[in-house]
C-alpha positions as CSV (number, residue, x, y, z in Angstrom):
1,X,8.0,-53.9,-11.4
2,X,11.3,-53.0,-10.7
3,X,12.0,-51.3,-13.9
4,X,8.6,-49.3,-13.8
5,X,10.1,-48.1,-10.5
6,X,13.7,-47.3,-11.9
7,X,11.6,-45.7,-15.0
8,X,9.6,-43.0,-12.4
9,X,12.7,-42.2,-10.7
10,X,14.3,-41.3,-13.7
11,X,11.4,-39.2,-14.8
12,X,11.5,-37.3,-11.3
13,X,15.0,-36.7,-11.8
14,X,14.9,-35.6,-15.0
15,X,11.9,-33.1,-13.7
16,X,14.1,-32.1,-10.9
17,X,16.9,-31.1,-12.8
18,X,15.1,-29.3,-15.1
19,X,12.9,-27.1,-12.8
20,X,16.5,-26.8,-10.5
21,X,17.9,-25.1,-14.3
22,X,15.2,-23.1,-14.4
23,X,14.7,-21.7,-10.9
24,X,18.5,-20.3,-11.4
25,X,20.1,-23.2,-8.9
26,X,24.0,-22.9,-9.4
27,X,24.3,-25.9,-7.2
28,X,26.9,-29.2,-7.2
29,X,23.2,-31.2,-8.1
30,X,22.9,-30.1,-11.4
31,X,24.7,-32.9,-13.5
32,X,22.4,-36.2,-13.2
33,X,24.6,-38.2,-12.0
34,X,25.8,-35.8,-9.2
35,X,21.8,-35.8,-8.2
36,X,21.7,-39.4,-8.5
37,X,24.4,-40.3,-5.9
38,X,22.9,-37.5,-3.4
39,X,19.6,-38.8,-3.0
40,X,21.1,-42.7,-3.1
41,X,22.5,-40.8,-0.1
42,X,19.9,-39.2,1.4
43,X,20.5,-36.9,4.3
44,X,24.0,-38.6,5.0
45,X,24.4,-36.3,1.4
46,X,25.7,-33.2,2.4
47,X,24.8,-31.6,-1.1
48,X,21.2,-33.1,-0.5
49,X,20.5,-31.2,2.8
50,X,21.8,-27.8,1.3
51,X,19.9,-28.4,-1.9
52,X,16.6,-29.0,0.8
53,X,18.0,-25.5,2.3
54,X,18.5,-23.1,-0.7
55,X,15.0,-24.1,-1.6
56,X,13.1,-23.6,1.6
57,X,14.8,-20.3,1.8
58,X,13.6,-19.3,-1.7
59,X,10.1,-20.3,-0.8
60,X,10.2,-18.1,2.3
61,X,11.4,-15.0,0.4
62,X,8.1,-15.3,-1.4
63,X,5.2,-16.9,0.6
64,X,4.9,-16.0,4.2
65,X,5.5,-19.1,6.4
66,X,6.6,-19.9,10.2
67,X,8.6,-22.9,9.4
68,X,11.6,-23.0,7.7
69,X,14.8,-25.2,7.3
70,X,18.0,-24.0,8.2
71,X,19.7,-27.0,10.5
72,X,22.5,-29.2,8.0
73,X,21.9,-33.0,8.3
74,X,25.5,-33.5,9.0
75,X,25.7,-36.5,10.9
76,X,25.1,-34.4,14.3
77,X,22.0,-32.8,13.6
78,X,20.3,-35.3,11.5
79,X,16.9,-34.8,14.2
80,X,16.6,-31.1,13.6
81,X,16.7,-31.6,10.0
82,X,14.4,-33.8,9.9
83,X,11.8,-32.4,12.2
84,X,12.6,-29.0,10.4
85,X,11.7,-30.4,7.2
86,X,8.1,-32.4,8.7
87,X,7.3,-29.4,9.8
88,X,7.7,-27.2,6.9
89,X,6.0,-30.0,4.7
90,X,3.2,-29.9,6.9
91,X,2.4,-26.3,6.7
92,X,3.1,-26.3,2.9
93,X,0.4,-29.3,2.5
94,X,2.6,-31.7,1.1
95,X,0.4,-34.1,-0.4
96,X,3.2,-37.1,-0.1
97,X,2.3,-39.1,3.2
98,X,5.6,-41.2,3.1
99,X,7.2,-37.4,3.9
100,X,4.9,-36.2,6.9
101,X,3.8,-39.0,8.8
102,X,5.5,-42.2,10.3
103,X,8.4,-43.1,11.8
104,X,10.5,-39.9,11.3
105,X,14.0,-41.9,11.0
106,X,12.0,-43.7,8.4
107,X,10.9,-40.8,6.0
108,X,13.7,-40.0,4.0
109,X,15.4,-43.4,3.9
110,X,14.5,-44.4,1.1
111,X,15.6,-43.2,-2.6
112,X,12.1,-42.3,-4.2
113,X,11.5,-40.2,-1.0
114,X,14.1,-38.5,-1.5
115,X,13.5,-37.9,-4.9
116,X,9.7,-37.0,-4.1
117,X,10.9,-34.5,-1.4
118,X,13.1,-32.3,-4.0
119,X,10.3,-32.3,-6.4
120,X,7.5,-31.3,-4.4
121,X,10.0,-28.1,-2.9
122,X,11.0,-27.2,-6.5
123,X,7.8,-27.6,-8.3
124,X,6.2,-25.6,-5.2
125,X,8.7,-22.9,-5.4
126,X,8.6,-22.9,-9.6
127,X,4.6,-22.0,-9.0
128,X,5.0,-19.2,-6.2
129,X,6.9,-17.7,-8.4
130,X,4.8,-17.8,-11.2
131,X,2.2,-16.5,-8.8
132,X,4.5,-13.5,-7.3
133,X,5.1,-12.3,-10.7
134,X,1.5,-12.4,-11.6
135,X,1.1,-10.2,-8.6
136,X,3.8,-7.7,-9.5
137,X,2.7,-7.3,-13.0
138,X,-0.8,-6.8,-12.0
139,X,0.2,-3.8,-9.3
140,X,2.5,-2.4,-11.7
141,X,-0.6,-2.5,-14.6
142,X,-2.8,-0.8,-12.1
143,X,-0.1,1.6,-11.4
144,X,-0.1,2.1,-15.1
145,X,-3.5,2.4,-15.5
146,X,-4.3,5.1,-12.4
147,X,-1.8,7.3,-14.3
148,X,-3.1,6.9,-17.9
149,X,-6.0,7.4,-15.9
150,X,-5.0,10.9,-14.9
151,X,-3.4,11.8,-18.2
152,X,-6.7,11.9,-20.4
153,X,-8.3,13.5,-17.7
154,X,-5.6,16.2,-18.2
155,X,-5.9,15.9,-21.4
156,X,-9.4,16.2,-21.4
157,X,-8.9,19.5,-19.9
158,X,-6.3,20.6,-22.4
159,X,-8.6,19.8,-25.3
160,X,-6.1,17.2,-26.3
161,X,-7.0,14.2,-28.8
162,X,-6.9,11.0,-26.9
163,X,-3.5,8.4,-27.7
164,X,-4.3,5.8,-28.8
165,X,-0.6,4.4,-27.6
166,X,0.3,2.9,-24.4
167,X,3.1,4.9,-24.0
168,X,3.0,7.3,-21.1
169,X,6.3,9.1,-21.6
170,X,5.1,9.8,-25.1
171,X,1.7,11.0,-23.7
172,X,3.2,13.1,-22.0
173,X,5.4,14.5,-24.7
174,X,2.4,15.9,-26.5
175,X,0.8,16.9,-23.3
176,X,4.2,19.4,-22.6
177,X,3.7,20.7,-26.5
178,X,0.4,21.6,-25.6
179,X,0.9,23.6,-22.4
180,X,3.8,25.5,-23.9
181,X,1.7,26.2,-26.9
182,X,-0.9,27.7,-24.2
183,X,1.3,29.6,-22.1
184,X,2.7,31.2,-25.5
185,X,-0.5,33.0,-26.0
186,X,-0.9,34.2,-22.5
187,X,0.7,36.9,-20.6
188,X,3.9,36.1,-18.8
189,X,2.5,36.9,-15.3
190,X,-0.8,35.0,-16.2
191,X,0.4,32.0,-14.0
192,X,2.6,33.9,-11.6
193,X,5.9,32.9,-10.3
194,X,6.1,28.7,-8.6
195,X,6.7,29.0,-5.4
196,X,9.0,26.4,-4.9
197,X,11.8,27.6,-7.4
198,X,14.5,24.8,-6.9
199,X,13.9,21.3,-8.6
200,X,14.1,18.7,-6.7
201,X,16.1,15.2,-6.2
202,X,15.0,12.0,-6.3
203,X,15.8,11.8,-2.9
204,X,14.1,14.9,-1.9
205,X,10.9,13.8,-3.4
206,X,11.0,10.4,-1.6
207,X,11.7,12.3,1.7
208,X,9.0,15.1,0.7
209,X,6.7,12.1,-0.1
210,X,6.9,11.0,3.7
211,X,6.5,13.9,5.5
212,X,3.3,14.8,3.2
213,X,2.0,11.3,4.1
214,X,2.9,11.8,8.0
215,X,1.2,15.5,7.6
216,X,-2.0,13.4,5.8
217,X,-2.2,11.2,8.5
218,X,-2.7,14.0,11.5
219,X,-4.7,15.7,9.0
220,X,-6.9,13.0,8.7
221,X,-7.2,12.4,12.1
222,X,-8.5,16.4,12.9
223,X,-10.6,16.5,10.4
224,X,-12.3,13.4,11.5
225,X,-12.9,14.9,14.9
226,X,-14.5,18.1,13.1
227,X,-16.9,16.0,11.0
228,X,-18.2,14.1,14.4
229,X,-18.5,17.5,15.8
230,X,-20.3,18.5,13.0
231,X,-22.7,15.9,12.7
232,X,-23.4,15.9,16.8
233,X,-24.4,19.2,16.4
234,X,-26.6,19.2,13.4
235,X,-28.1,16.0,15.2
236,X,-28.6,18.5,18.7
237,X,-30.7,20.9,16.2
238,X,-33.2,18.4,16.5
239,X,-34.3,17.8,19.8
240,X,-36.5,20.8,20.3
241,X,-40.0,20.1,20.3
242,X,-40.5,22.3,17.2
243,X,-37.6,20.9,15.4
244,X,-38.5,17.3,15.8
245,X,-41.0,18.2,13.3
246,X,-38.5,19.3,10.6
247,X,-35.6,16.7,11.0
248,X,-36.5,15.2,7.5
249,X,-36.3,18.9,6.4
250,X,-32.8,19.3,7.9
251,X,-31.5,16.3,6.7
252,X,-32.5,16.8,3.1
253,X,-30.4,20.0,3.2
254,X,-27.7,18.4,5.6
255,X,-27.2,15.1,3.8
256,X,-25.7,16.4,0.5
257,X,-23.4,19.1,1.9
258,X,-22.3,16.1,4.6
259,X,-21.3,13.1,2.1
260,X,-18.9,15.5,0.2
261,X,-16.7,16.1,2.9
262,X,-14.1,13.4,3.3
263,X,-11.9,12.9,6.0
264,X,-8.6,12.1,3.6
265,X,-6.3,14.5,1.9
266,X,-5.9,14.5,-1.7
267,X,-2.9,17.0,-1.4
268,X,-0.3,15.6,-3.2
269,X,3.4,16.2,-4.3
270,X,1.7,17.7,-7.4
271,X,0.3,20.2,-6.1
272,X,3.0,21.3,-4.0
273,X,5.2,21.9,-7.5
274,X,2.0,23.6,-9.3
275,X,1.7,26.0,-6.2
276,X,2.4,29.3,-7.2
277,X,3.5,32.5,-4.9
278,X,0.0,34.1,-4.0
279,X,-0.2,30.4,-2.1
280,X,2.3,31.7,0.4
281,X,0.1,35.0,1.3
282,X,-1.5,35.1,4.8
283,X,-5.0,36.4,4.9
284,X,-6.2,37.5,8.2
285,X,-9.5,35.9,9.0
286,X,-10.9,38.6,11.0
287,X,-9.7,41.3,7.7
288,X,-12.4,43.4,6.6
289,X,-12.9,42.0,3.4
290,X,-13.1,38.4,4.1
291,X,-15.4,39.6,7.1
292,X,-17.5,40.9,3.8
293,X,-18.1,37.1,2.5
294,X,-18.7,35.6,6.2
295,X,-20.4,38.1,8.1
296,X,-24.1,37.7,8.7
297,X,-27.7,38.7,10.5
298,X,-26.6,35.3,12.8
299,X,-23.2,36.4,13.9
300,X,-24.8,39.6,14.9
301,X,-27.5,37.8,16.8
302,X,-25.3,36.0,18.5
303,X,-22.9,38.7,19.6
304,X,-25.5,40.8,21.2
305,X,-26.6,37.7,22.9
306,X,-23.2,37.4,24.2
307,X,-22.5,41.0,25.0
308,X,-25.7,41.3,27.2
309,X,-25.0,38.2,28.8
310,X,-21.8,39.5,29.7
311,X,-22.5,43.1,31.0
312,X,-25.0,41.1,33.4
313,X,-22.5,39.1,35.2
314,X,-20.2,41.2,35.7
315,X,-23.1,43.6,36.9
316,X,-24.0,40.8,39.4
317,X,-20.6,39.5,40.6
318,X,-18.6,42.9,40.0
319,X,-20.8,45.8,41.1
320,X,-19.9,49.1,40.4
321,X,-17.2,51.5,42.1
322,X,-19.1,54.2,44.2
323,X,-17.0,56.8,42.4
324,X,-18.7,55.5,39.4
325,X,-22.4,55.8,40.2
């Protein structure tokens, strides 16, 4: 019995010092007999309790949790430790009763639970970090994707042969080949001058990048007022007695125009460096020729209406001079 018992511990330790090699540890508790003595030891180990430290602090830098352990069991603060480490063991869902329940001067007395304690917080940390790398590598493939995504759509547009390679930078290689071959057999002024002239810094872009997101947001915000304005008054067209009749007409028309507008901006950096000078032309919106595309038999409806109602009160609240009659 006591030799199956030596045999497990020497498995665990042999597991320990292998998932310790590779999780990076530089640590004093790599050579087997070094880890031996320490958890023969057990918290009266100095090595032990930082060994019970590093790894609880590598745990926390990738899975979000309250507890943590940070107090040394030197001797002096042999409680904290331990209550430190119950409580971290609890939230983690250790599934070793010896380590979260019963006497707590009793829990890590003991060589195997010592040995069972550095497993559990290795292995544990060894799979979050298979599981935060997983993660990454997904985000960054979806990344990936969205922009191969938008590269055959340009290249849809450019009447480009789809690539059957992965690589993006190569993509877009043939993509630059084709839009100078283009431009070659177009006039120079076709496209017109960029408006913003100067390249810019990585730096610049990442500050440019905010402020468009910050402009998004308020943007976002307005036009979300003007769509609930817009559909409160569509919804007021229809509590007449002779509309009532017709709100199944006026929806039909409504409905489609409605679900294409969207509150959210898709103004990007892109378009910022494709803009090119006639962007920075104001147009007056009362100018005679964009009064040529608005203007009709409504507005002037509604500005006689306006007109007569004004000439009345101030008929009736501002009568006229005696010179003037």
């Amino acid at each position: 019995m006591k030799e199956l018992e030596q045999d497990q511990d020497r498995k665990m330790e042999c597991d320990i010092l292998d998932t310790l090699e590779a999780l990076g540890y530089q640590g004093p508790l790599l050579e087997e007999d070094a880890l031996n003595k320490a958890v023969e030891n057990g918290l009266s180990a100095p090595e032990f309790s930082e060994l019970c430290i590093w790894l609880s602090s590598q745990i926390k830098s990738v899975c979000d949790l309250e507890e943590g352990i940070t107090s040394t069991a030197d001797g002096k603060d042999v409680e904290s430790f331990q209550l430190e480490i119950s409580g971290f063991l609890k939230e983690m869902a250790c599934p070793y009763s010896a380590l979260v329940s019963g006497e707590m001067n009793d829990r890590l007395k003991k060589k195997e639970d010592c040995l069972k304690l550095l497993l559990f917080l290795s292995t544990e940390l060894q799979a979050l970090q298979i599981v935060h790398r997983k993660q990454l590598k997904g985000s960054q493939l979806d990344k990936n994707s969205e922009i191969c995504h938008e590269i055959q759509a340009v290249c849809d547009s450019l009447g480009v042969p789809k690539s059957t390679s992965p690589d993006i930078p190569l993509s877009l290689s043939n993509l630059e080949s084709k839009v100078k071959e283009i431009l070659s057999k177009v006039q120079n002024t076709h496209l017109g001058k960029p408006l913003l002239k100067t390249p810019l810094s990585p730096d610049q872009v990442e500050k440019l990048d905010k402020i468009n997101n910050a402009l998004c947001s308020e943007y976002e915000c307005r036009r979300r007022m003007l769509i609930k304005r817009l559909d409160v008054t569509v919804q007021s067209f229809g509590w007449s007695d002779r509309a009532k009749v017709k709100v199944d007409d006026i929806a039909r028309i409504y409905q489609p125009k409605r679900y294409v507008l969207t509150p959210k901006s898709t103004i990007t950096l892109a378009h910022l460096l494709a803009a090119r000078e006639d962007l920075s032309k104001i147009i007056r919106t009362s100018s005679g020729s964009t009064r040529e595309n608005t203007a009709c038999a409504v507005n002037k409806v509604c500005y006689t209406l306006l007109l007569c109602a004004a000439a009345l009160l101030r008929l009736l609240y501002f009568p006229l001079r005696s010179w003037l009659i």
